[in-house]
N, C-alpha and C positions, 0 to 999 in steps of 0.2 A: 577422464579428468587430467591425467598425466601430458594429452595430445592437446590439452587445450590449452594449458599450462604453457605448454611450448610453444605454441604458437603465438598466445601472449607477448611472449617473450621475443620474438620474430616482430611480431609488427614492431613491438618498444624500438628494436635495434632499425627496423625497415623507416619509423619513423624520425629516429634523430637522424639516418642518415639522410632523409629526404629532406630534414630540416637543414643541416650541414652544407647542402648540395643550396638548396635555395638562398640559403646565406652570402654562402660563396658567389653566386651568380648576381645577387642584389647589391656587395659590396665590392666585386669584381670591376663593373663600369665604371663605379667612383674614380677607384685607385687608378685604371685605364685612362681614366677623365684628366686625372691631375698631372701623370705622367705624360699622357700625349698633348699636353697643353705645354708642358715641359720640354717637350721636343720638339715642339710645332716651333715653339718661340727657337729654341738653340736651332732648328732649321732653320728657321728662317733667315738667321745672321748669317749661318754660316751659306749659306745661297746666295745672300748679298755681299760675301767677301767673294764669293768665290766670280759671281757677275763683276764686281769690280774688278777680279783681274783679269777680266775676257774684254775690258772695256767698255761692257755695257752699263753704262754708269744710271740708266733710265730703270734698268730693270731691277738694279742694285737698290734704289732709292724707293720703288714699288716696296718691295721685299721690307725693308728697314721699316717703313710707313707702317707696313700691315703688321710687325714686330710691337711697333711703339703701344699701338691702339689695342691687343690681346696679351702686351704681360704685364703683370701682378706689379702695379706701379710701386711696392715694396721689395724686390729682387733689385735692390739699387744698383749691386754691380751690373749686372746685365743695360739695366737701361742706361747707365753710364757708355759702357762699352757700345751700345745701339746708338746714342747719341756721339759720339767720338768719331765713328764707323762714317756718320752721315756729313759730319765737321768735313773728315777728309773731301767726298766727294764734292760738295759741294765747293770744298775751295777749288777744285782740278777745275769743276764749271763758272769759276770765275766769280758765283755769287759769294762775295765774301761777308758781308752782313749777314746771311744766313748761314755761313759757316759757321762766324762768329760765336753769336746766339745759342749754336749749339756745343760748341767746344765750351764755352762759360756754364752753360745749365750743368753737363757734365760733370766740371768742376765744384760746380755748387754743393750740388748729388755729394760729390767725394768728400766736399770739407765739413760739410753737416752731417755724413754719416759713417767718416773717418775711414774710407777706404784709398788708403796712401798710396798702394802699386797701382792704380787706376787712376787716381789724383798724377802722379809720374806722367803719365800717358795723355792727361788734359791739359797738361803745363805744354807738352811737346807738341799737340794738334794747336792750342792757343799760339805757340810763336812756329808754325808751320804757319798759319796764315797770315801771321807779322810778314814774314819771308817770304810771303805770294805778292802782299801788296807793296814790298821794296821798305818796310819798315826797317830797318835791320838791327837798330837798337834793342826794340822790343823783341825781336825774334832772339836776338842774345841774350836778355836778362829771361824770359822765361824757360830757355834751353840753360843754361846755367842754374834755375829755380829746379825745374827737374832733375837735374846732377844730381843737385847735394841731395835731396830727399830722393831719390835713389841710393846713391852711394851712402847715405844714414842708414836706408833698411836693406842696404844688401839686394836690392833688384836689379841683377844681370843684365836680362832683356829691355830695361828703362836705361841704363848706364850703359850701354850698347848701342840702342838708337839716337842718347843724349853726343856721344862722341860722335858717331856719322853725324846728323844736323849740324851739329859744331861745323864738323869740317866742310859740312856742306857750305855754309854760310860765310867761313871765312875766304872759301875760294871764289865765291863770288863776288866777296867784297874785295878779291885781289890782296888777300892777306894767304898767300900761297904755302910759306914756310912755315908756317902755323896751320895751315889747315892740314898737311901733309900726314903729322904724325896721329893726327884725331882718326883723320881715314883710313892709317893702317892699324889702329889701337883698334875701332869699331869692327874693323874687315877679320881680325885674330878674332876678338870676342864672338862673332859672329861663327868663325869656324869651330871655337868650343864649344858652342852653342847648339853647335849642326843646325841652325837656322838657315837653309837652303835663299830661300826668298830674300832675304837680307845680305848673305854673301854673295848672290846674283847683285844686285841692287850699286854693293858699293864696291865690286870690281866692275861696273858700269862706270862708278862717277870716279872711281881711280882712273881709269880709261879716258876720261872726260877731262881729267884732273889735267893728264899729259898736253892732250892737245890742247888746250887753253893756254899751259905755256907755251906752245909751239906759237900762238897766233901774237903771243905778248913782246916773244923775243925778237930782238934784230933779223932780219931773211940772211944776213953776212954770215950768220953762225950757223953752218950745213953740218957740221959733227955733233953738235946740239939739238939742232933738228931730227936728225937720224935717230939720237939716242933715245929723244921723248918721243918720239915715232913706232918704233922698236919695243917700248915701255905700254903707250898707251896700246897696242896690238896685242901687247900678249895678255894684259886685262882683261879686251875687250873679248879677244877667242874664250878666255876661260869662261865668261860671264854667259858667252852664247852657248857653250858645250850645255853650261848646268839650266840656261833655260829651256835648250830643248828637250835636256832630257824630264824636266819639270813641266812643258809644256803651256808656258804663262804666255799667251797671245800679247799683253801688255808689256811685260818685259822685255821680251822679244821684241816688239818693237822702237823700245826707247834703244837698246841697243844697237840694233839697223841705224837710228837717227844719228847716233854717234860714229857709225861706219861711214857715212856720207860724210860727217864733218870731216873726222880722220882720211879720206881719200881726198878731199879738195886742198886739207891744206898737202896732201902728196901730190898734188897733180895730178891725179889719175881721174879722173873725170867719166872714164867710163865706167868704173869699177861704182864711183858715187852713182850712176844712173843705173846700175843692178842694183843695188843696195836701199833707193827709192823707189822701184819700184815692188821690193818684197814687202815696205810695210806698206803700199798702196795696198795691196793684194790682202795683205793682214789686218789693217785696217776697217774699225767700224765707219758705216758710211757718214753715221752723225758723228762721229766724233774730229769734231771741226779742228779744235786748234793742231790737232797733230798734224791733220791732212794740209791744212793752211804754212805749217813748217817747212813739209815737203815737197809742196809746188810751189813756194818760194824759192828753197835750192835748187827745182826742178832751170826753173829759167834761166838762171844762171848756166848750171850746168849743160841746157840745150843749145846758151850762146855760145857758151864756150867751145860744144863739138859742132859748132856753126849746121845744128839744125833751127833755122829759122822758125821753120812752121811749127813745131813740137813745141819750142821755146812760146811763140806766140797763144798755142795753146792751154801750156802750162799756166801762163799770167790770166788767160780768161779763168780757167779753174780757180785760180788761188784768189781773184776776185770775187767768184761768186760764194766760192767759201768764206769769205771775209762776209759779204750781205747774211747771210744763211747765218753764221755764227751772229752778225750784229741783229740780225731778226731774233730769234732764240732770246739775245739777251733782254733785248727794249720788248718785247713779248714778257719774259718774268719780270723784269721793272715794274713794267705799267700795270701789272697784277697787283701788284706789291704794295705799288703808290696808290691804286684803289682800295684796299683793304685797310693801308693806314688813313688814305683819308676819311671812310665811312667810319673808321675807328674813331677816331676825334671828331665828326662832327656827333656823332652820339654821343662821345663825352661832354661834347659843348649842350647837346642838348640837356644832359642831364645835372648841369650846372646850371642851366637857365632853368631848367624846371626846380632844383632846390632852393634858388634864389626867390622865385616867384613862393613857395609855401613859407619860406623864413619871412618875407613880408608880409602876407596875410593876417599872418598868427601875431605879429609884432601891431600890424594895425586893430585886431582884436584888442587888445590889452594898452596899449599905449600908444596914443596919438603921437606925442612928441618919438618916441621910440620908433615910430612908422615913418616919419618924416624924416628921421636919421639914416634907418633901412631905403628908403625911397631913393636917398641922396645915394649913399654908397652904390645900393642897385645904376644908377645913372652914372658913376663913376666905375663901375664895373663896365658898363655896357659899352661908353665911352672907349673905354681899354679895346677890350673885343672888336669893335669896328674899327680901333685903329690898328691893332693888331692884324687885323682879317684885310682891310688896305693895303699893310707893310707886306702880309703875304700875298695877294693880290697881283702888287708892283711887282713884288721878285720872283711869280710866277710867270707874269707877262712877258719880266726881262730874260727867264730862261727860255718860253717859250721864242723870243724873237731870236734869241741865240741858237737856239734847234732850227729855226727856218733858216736862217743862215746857212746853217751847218749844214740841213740837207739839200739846199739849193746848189752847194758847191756840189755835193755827191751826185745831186741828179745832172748837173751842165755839163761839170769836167770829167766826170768816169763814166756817167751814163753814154752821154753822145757820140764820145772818142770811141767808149768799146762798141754800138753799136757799128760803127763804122768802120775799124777791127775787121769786126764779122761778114762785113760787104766788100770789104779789102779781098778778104778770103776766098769768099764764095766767088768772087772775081778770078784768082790768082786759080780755083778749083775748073772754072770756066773754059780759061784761057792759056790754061797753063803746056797744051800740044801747039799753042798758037806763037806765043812770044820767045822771044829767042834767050838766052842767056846771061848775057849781060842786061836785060831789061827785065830779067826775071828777077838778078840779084840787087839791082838796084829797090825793086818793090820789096823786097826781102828785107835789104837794111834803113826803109823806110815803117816796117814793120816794127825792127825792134828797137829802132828810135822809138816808135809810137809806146812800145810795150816798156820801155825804160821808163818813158816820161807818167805811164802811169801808175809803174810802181815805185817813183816817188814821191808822186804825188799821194799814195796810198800809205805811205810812212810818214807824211807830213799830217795828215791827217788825224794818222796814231798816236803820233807825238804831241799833236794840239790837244785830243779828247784826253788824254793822259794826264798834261798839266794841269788840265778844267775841272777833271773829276779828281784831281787828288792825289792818283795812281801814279805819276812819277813824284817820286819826293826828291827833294836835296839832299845828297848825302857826298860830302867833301871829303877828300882822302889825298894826302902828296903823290904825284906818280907824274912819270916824265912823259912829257906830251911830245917829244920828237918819235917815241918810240911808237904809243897808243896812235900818232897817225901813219905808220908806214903801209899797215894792210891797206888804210882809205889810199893814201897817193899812190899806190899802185894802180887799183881799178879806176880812178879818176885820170891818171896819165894815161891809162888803155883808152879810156872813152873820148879823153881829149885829141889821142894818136887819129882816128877817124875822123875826125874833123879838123885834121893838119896844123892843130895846135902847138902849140908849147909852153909846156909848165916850166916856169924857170922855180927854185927853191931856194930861200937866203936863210938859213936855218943854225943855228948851233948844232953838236954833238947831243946835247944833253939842254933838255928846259923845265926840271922840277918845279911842278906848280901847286900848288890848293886848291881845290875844287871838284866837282862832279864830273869823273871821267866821263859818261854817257853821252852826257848835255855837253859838256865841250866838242865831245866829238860832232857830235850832230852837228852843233853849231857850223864846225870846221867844213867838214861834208857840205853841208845844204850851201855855203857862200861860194867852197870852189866849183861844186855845181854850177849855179847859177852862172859866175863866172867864165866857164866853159860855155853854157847854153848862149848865152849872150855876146859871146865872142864870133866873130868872124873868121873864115878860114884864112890860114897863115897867121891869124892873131896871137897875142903873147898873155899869158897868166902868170902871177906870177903871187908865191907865200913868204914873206916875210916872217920871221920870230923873232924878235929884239929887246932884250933886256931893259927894262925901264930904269934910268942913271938916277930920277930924282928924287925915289923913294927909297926907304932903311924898312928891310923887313927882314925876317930869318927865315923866309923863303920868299928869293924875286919875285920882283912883277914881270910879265913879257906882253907889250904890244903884239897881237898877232895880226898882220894887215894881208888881205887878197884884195888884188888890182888884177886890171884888166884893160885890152886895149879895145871893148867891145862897142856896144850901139848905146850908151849910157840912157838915161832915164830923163824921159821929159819932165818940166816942172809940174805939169799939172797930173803926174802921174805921182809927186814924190808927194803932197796934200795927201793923198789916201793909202800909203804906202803900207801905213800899220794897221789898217779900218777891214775890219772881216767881212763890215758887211757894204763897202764898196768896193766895187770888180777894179783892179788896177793889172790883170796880168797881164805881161808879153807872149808873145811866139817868139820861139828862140830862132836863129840866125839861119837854123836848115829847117825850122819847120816844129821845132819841140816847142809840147802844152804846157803850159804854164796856170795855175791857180793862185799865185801873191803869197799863199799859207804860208813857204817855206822863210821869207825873212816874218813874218808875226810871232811864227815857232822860235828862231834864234833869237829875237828880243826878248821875249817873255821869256826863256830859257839863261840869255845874258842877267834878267832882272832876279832871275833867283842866287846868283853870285854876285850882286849887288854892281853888276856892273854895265856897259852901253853900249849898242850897238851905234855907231858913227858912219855915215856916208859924205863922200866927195863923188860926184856924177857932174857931165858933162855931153851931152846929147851928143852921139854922135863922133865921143873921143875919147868914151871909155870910164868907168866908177874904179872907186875906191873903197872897200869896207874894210872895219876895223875897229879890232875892244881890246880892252885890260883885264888879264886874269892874272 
């Protein structure tokens, strides 16, 4: 009895624990469930930060995607902060509408479910992309928005990145002595902070900061030069020590890009072609706009150490980077514009289909009622066909504007660089055959060729730019003697080869109003021209002359370039501004020509409200000239 008893009592204890153990195993995978859903999501951001700073911005955006669609659309910080994450990337790849969209949902998220340190951080992604597309107003009022509601709740790390942007933004805008103290307020907080990544970041653009004045100042001032030479270097060293030892492939190579700038304006030209070729090497193969940066200065810097071929090289590369990136883009475009079109005609359909039941029902019940809905229906529909025309017209006229546009891409870049490439394979041919002097002659028939097309490839930028938007006007006083000394340097180099002379009638100083960029362009593309069109031993010549008849609190100045070149026939001067009549010349040794470059300076004069003016004479030389 005793043994049975016990044993009783054995199984009671054998069976709770067996119930315990089943318990445990059944309530086990839940909790497993919730938690590894929980970290799958924090993985996966954190996978997509970390792809973002390898560059891989495709795999970054995968990662984020599959974030979106598996977390708990109630963990609002999180999908704020997934949505913020994807803002950034997407602005670096240019789509800015899709940036947008998601920096604003984010914010949405914040203000409706009062997460203020997050809200901080959507104020600052929202005027990051002000400051991508040259807004810069906007990028000020909402980096200024984030400040204070920062600074109201005491968030460090938002009041930390609100001063850098700050500073970023003013030194862009060439508000220099203001952005100075933001960048070093940002760069301290940052080291209290031990934010590594961040104090990499803005001993880059301190670094950045220097040389930018170096390019701004007078070339006369060499102890000025030294000193923000000296400045921006030792920046630049500390920023590379802490990326390597962080390892950020991104950083690292925004830092290299500023080694290049810093060595050219040094003169040291060989030092910039080690330093382009480590972020080549470092470099993702898609990721276009940087590599497009690098074989930009690459050409340059190949003319300079008078490697023709390498130079000639480099401009194929940085063309085909330019297609490959304009592919990519007009590739998500044309997604894009298909999804919103099927979007609204479905919504048009289902206005047409409510409009048809609302009459039905109204001709059930009342005639006169039916005959009222009938009208309106006919006056809706009226609207719609005229509407679907208006869209129609200004489809067809964007459309003939696109053929335009890629007809110049396919005649003037396509052909020229084909023939580049047979230049080449020529000079690779013949090259034990031809002697020296007819070797360098085809050399600097090369990088004529390779000049004319990469300006032609800046005209082009500067056209799409205006069209879509992308350059805006933005006016600021600054002296235009100074902002052109870098261009008259390399334009008196390029005129030196072709035994020019730039004569200059200029003031000290010519304080103006307006859009440094666009003037300068302007200035560049005419004395170009001017050059290309000029004859050897010919004379060029820039005027700057204060206008006597006007009363303003800051002058007007006549800017005039003349020329003693081959001027412009009459029948050529009819289509001068017309994109889509061919009016170009061949320049005086042989340089291509597409017209784009004066369309760009008028259209670019017309947003400072002012004119471009020519005097031409076939044969005895032009005269161009505007008011700023």
């Amino acid at each position: 009895m005793n043994k049975i008893l016990v044993w009783t009592k054995e199984h009671r204890r054998i069976k709770w624990i067996l119930l315990i153990i089943l318990l445990s195993f059944s309530v086990a995978p839940i909790i497993a469930g919730e938690n590894s859903e929980v970290n799958d999501n924090k993985t996966l951001y954190e996978m997509a930060k970390q792809a973002h700073l390898e560059s891989d911005n495709d795999l970054a955006l995968k990662y984020l995607n599959q974030a979106i669609e598996t977390t708990d659309a109630e963990n609002y910080k999180t999908v704020a902060d997934i949505y913020i994450l994807r803002s950034t990337i997407y602005g670096k790849l240019t789509l800015f509408e899709n940036a947008m969209e998601d920096a604003i949902y984010a914010l949405n998220i914040c203000e409706k479910h009062q997460i203020t340190d997050t809200k901080a951080k959507a104020l600052l992604s929202i005027a990051n992309i002000h400051y991508l597309m040259y807004n810069d107003d906007k990028a000020e009022e909402f980096i200024l928005k984030a400040k204070t509601l920062a600074e109201k709740n005491g968030y460090n790390n938002e009041i930390m990145q609100a001063y850098g942007k700050l500073g970023e933004l003013y030194k862009a805008t060439g508000r220099t002595k203001e952005a100075l103290p933001l960048l070093m307020k940002s760069l301290e907080m940052g080291k209290n902070l031990s934010d590594t990544l961040h104090i990499i970041t803005y001993l880059r653009v301190l670094g950045d900061y220097y040389i930018t004045l170096n390019r701004r100042i007078s070339p006369n001032t060499e102890p000025i030069v030294e000193e923000y030479q000296i400045k921006a270097k030792k920046y630049l060293d500390e920023a590379m020590s802490l990326a390597l030892k962080k390892n950020v492939p991104a950083y690292i190579n925004q830092i290299n890009m500023c080694f290049i700038r810093w060595s050219r304006v040094d003169e040291n030209f060989t030092k910039a072609l080690e330093y382009a070729q480590k972020v080549i090497e470092n470099c993702a193969t898609n990721d276009y706009s940087l590599l497009i940066q690098v074989y930009d200065h690459l050409v340059t810097i190949y003319a300079v150490l008078e490697d023709p071929e390498n130079s000639v090289e480099s401009h194929r590369i940085f063309y085909n980077m330019m297609l490959k990136q304009n592919d990519e883009k007009l590739h998500r475009a044309l997604q894009e514009m298909e999804v919103k079109y099927d979007v609204q005609q479905k919504e048009l359909e289902i206005l047409h289909h409510q409009l048809e039941i609302k009459r039905h029902k109204t001709l059930r019940y009342f005639y006169v009622g039916g005959l009222l809905v009938a009208a309106v229906l006919i006056t809706l529909l009226f609207l719609v066909v005229r509407l679907s025309r208006k869209r129609n017209r200004e489809l067809s006229e964007i459309n003939a504007t696109k053929d335009k546009f890629f007809s110049i891409i396919s005649h003037d870049l396509k052909n020229p660089t084909i023939a580049q490439r047979d230049a080449i394979s020529m000079l690779i041919d013949f090259k034990n055959e031809w002697d020296e002097e007819r070797l360098s002659k085809f050399y600097n028939e090369l990088l004529k060729s390779a000049d004319s097309q990469v300006e032609l490839l800046y005209n082009l930028l500067n056209w799409t730019h205006v069209h879509t938007g992308r350059m805006l006007y933005q006016p600021v006083e600054f002296n235009l003697i100074t902002a052109l000394q870098y261009d008259l340097s390399l334009i008196k180099s390029m005129a030196s080869r072709k035994e020019i002379l730039i004569e200059t009638h200029i003031p000290e100083t010519a304080m103006v109003m307006g859009d440094d960029r666009m003037i300068l362009t302007v200035v560049r593309n005419l004395l170009n021209n001017a050059v290309k069109f000029t004859e050897k031993g010919g004379i060029v010549t820039l005027n700057i002359t204060p206008c006597t008849d006007r009363v303003r609190s800051i002058p007007t100045y006549t800017i005039s370039i003349s020329d003693t070149g081959i001027g412009i026939a009459p029948e050529q001067m009819k289509n001068l501004f017309s994109i889509d009549k061919r009016c170009s010349q061949t320049g005086t040794t042989g340089e291509q020509g597409s017209g784009l470059g004066l369309i760009v300076c008028k259209e670019l004069l017309e947003k400072h409200g002012s004119q471009l003016y020519i005097d031409t004479e076939e044969r005895k030389g032009s005269r161009f000239w505007f008011e700023i």
